[in-house]
Structures are given as C-alpha cells and as structure tokens.
ROVO-334544 format. One record per residue: x, y, z of N, C-alpha, C, O in turn. Coordinates in steps of 0.2 Angstrom, whole numbers, plus 5000, padded with zeros to 4 digits. Atoms other than C-alpha are relative to their C-alpha. Layout:
<pts>
XYZXYZXYZXYZ/...
</pts>
This chain:
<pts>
500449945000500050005000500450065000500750075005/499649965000500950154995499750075004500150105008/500249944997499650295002499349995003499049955000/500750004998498150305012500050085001500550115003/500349984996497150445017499550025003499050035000/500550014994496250485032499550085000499750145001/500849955001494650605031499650015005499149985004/500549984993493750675050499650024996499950064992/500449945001492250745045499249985005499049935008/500550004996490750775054499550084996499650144995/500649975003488950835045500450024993500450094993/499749975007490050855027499749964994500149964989/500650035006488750765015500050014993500049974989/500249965007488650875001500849984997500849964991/499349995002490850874999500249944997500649954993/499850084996491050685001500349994991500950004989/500150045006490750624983500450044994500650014989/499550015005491750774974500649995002501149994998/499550004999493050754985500349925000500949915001/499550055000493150564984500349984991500649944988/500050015007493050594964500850024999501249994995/499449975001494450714965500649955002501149934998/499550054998495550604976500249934996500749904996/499750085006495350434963500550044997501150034997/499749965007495750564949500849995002501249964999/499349994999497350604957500449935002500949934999/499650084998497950424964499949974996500549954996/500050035009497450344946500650034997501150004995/499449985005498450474938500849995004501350015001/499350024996499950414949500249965000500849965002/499950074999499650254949500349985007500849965007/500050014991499550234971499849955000499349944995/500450044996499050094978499850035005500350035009/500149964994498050194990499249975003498749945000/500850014997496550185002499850065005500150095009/500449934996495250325009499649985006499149965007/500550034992494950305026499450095003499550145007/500349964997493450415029499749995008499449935009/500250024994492950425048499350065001499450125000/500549985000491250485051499950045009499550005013/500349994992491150595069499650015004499650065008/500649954999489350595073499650034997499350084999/500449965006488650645058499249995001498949945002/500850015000486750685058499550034993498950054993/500049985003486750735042500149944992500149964986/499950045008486950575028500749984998500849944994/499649995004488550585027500449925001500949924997/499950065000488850385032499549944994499749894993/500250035006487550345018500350004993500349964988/499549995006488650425008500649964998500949944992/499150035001490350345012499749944999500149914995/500350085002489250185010500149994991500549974987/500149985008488850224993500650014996500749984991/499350005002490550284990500549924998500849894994/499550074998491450114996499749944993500049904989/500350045005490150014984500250044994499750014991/499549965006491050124969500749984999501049944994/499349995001492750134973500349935007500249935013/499750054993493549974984500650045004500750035010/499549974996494950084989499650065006500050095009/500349964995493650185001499949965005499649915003/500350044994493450115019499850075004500050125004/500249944995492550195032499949975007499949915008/500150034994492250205051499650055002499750115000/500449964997490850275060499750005007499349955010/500149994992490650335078499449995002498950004999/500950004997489150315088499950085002499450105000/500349954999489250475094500850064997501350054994/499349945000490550665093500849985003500850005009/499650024994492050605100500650074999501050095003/499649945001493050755091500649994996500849934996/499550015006494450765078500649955002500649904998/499550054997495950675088499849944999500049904995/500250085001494950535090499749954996499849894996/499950025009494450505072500649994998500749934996/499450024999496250525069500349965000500549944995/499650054995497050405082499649944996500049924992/500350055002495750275076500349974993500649924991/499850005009496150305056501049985002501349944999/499250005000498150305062500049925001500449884998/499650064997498050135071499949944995500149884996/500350065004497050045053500650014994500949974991/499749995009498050135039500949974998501449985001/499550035002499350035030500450024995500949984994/499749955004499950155019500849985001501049945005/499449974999501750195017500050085002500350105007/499949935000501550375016499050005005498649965005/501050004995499650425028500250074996500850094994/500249935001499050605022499450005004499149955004/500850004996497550675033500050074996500550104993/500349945002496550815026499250004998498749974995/500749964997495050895030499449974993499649964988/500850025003493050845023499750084996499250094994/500749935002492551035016500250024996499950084995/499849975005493551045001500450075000500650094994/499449954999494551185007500849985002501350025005/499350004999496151085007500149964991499849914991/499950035005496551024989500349934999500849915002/499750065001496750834983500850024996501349994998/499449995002498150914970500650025003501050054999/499649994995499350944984500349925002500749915006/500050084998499350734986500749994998501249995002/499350025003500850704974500650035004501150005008/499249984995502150824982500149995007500649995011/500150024991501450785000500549945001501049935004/499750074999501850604995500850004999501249985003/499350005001503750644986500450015005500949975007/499549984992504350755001500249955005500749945006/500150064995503950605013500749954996501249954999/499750035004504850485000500549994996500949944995/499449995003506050554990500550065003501150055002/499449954995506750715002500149985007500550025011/499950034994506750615016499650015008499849985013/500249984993505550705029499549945004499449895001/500050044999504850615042499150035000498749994998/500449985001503250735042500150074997500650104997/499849965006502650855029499550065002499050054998/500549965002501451015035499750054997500050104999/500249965004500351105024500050085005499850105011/500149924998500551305025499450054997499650094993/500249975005499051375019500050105001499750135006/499549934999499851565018499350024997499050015002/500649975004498251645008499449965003499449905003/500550034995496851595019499250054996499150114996/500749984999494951625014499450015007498850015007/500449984995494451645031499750055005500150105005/500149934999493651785041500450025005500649975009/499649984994494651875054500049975006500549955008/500150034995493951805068500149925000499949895005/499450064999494851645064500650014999501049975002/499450005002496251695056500650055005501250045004/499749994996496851805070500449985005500949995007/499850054996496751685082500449955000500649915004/499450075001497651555073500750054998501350035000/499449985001498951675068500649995008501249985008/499949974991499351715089500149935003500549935008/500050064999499051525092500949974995501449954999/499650025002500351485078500950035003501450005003/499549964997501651605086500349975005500949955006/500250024993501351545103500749925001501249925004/499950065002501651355097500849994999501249955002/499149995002503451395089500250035003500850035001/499749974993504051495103500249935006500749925008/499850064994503751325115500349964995500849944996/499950085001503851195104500850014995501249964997/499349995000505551255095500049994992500550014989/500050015007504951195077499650074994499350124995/500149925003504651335065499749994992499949994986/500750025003503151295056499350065001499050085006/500449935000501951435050499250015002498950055005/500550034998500251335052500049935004500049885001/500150084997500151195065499349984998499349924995/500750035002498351175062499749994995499149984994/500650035006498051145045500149924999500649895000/500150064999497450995042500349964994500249904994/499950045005498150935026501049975004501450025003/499450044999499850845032500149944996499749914994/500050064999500850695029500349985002500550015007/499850054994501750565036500549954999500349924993/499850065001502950425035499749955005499749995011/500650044999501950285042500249975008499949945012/499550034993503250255056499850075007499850065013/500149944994502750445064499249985003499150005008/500650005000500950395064499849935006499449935010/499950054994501250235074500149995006499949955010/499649984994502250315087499750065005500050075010/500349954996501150445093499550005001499150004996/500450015000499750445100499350065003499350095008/500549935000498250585098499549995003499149945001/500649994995497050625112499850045002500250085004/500349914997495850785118500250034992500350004987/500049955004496150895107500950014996501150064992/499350015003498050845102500150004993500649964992/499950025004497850855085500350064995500450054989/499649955003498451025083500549995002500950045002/499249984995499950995092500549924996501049894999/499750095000500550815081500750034997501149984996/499350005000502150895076500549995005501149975005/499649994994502550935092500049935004500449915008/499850084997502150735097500649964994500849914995/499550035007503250695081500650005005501049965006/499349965001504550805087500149965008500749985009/500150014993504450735106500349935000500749905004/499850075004504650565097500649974998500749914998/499450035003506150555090500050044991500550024988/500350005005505450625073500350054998499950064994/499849935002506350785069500150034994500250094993/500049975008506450805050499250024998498749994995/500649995002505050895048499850074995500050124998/500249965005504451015033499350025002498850015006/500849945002503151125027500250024991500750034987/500149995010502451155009499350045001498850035005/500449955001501451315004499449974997499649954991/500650055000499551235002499550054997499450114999/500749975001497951294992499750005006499949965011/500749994995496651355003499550024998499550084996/500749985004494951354995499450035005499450025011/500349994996493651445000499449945002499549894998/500350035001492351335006499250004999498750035002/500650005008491051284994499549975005499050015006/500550014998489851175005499950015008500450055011/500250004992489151165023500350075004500450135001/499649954995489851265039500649985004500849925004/499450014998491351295048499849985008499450015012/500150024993491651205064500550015002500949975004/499749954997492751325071499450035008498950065009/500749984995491951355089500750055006501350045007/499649964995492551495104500349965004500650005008/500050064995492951335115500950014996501250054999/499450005003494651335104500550065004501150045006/499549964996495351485113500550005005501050025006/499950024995495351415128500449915000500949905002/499550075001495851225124500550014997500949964999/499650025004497051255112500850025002501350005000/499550014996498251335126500149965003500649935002/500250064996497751215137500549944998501049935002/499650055000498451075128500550014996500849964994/499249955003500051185120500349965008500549905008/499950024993500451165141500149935001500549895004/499850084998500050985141500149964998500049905000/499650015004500950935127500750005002501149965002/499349984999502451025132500349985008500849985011/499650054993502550955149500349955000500949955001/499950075001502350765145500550004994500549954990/499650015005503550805132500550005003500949955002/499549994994504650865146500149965003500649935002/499950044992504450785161499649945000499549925005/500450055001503350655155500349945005499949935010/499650044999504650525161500350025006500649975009/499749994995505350615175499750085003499950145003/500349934999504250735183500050035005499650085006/499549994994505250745200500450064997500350115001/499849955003506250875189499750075001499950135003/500349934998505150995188499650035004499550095005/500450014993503950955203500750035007500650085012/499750004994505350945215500650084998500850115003/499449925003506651105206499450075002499650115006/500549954995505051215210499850005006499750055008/500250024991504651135228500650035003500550085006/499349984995506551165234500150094998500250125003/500049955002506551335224499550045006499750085010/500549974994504951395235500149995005499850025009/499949994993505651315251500650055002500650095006/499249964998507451385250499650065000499550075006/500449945001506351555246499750005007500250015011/500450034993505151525263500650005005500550025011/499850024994506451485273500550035001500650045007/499949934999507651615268499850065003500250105006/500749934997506251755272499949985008499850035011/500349994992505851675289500549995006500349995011/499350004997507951665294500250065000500650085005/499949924998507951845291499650035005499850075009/500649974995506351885300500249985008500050015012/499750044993507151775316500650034999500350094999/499549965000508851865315499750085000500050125003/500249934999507952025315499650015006499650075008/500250014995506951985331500649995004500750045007/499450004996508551915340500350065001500150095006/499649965002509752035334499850075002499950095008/500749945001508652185330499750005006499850065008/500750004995507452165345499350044995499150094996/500549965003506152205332499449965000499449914999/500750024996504252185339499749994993500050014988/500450015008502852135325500149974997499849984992/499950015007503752015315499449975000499349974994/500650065004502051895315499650054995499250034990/500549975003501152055309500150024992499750044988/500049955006502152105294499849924994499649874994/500450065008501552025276500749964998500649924993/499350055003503451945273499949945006499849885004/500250064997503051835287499849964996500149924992/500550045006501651765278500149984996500149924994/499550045007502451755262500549945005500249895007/499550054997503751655270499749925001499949875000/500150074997502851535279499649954993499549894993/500350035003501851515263500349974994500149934990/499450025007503351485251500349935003500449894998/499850044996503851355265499449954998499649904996/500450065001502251255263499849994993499649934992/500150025009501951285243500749964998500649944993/499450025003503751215241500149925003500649885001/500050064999503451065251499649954997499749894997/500550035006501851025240500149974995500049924992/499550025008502751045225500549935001500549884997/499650055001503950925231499549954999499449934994/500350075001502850785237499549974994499349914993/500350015005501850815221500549954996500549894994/499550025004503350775212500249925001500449884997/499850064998503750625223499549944998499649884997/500650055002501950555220500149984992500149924990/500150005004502050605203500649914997500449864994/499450045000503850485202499749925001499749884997/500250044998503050365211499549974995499649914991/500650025007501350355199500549974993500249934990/499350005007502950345184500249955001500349924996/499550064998503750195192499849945001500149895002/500450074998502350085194499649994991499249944989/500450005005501550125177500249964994500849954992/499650055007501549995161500250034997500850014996/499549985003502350115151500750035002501050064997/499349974996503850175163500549964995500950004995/499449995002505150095153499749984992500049944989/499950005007504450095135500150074994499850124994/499649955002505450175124499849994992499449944991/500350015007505150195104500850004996501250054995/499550035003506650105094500050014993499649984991/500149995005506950155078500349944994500149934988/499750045003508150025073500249945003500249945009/499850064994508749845080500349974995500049974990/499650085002510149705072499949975005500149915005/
</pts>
C-alpha cells in the first residue's frame, strides 16, 4: 500500500462524493496503491450513507463510523491505528484543502526524506475571527515547541507511516502532532505552501471553545514531552525553589527579632509569604514524589520507541 488517506468529518454530506472523485482522479493518475479512510464523527446529516455508497463504487474507500462526537483526535487516532499505507495523508471533509497537493505531500515524505510534511495554507479564505486567532496560536506554538512551522493546524499533512504509529492523539492533540512527532524522535519535519479553497459546501466547525483548549493542551503537550518520564524534575526543582525561598524569608525575619529586638514580626506580610513559600514548596515536592511514584509503577515506565534493531 503506497498511500492511504484519512478524512474526519462530521455533517459533510454534500463534499463527500466530489472530494472522493477528485482523490481517485489523482491516485489513478499516479498510479497509488492507495485507500480512503473516511471516519464519520457523529454525523446527523447522511453523510455515512454516503461513504456507503462511495465504498460500493470505489474498493479503495473504507470507512468507520462513531456512535456518537467524540471529536477530531479521535477520528484520527482510530484511522492512524487501521492505515497501512506507506506514506498516511490526513486532510480535511470541506474541500478547502486540495486533493492536487497529494503527489508532492507523498514525494517529500519519500523522495526528500522528511519524516512529516505540514501544509501551510499562507492565503487563507477565512474571516478574521479565525484567522487571527490562529495566527497568535501559531506563534505561541513555535515559541514552546522549538519547530518553525507557519500553520500547526492545517489539516492537510503527511506522514511516514512509522510517525503515525508512534504517537498517540487524544483531547484535542491534534493540533499539536508535530510537536508529538517531534517529542518522538521524529525531527525531520517540513512544510509546503498549500491551496486553501474557500469553502464551497456546509459550515465551519470552528467553535470559541478553541481559545481556551488550544492553550490548554499547548501546556500539556509540552509537559509530558518534558517531564513525562521524569516529573520529580520539575515538581521537585519548583518545591526546593519555593522552600529555599520560605525559609530564607523566615531566617531573616528570626535574626531580626533576636538581633534587632524587632516587635511585630508575625504581623508584617513577609512573614506570611514566607511561611507560605515553606508550605507551597513542600507540596510541590511531594507532588513530584507522588508524581515519580505513579511513573514507576505504570505499564509504560520503561517503553521506549526504537527506531532500529540487528
């Protein structure tokens, strides 16, 4: 199987049938051994009748269809654990990512050697109130994550089929699969400047909830990339930090009693910091302690991702 790919959509009924005409067109004229994994999120709209309809057409279409929303990642994750591909491509139900972008998705991957390839759509048909926000998001992203990628979140990428095995997409982590790429071992990663069409059918499922999740899991991405495996590190480097801090403060304020003869220390507000830097720094530790502990009993504590073996 040279290429698979993987299709989330949810309520995209109207799109379905030119976008899987457009995708044969292009995988024919290439001559792919390829398969269309559409996955169906809850659709209340046809659009599982359709992929039916599609599959008794074309053999190269499979599909999977959720009982209920479960949300993009988990579409995703699902399609990652069936496709057999060499090269996976994902990209979007709404015809705002072009099937003609297929062929150099797939080269890059196989002839330039990358391990993942993301689409940049730089000319964007969208209205400001997303496009700002994704701009602020994309900044954010390459600041922490250290890769220097214009768009994390379009969805047209691709893959060699070993990135796609090794990582595993949950909550809302589906903007963030470079930064599990990269976290992975995966670091050869590209970007190619990508049509962006307006789009032709349905509605955008773009929701305000995005503002709020998409730091969210920036942060918790970037932890467990960190300290996933050692999280006494950062638990316990903050705990000693705020005790040393706390107990500093409350060795000056006792030398200045002695010393000094000075009345009031319990009233001044550096007291209370102190004794509070003392007890937030002991928390931090045993969090970190707990955290180690949870880490050393868990089935994945010593699995590691191998790239190679004699």
């Amino acid at each position: 199987m040279d290429l698979s790919l993987i299709i989330p959509l949810k309520n995209e009924a109207e799109s379905l049938p030119e976008l899987e005409a457009w995708i044969r067109r292009v995988c024919e004229r290439e001559a792919y051994a390829y398969e269309i994994w559409f996955v169906d999120d809850g659709s209340n709209d046809g659009s599982w009748k359709v992929i039916e309809s599609l599959q008794q057409a074309n053999t190269s279409v499979r599909g999977i269809k959720f009982r209920r929303n479960y949300g993009k990642s988990a579409a995703l994750q699902t399609a990652f654990e069936v496709a057999q591909g060499d090269v996976v491509i994902t990209m979007d139900a709404d015809l705002q990512d072009s099937p003609d972008e297929i062929p150099e998705l797939y080269r890059m991957i196989k002839q330039d050697g990358y391990d993942l390839v993301s689409g940049w759509k730089q000319k964007r048909y969208d209205p400001l109130s997303k496009t700002i926000p994704t701009k602020l998001y994309n900044a954010a992203t390459r600041w922490i994550s250290g890769i220097p990628l214009h768009d994390f979140n379009c969805g047209l990428k691709s893959y060699r089929s070993e990135v796609i095995k090794s990582v595993e997409v949950y909550g809302d982590m589906h903007r963030y699969i470079p930064v599990l790429a990269k976290w992975a071992g995966f670091t050869n990663i590209g970007e190619k400047v990508v049509e962006h069409r307006a789009r032709k059918y349905g509605t955008t499922k773009f929701g305000l909830e995005r503002f709020i999740n998409g730091p969210l899991d920036l942060m918790s991405v970037s932890f467990v990339g960190r300290f996933g495996k050692r999280p006494m590190h950062l638990f316990g480097t903050l705990g000693i930090l705020s005790f040393l801090i706390g107990f500093a403060i409350l060795v000056y304020l006792s030398l200045a009693k002695i010393a000094y003869k000075e009345v009031g220390i319990a009233d001044r507000p550096l007291f209370y910091f102190g004794i509070l830097a003392l007890i937030v720094g002991t928390q931090l530790f045993l969090t970190g302690f707990l955290a180690e502990m949870i880490n050393r009993n868990s089935p994945t504590r010593n699995v590691y991702l191998i790239e190679k073996e004699i």
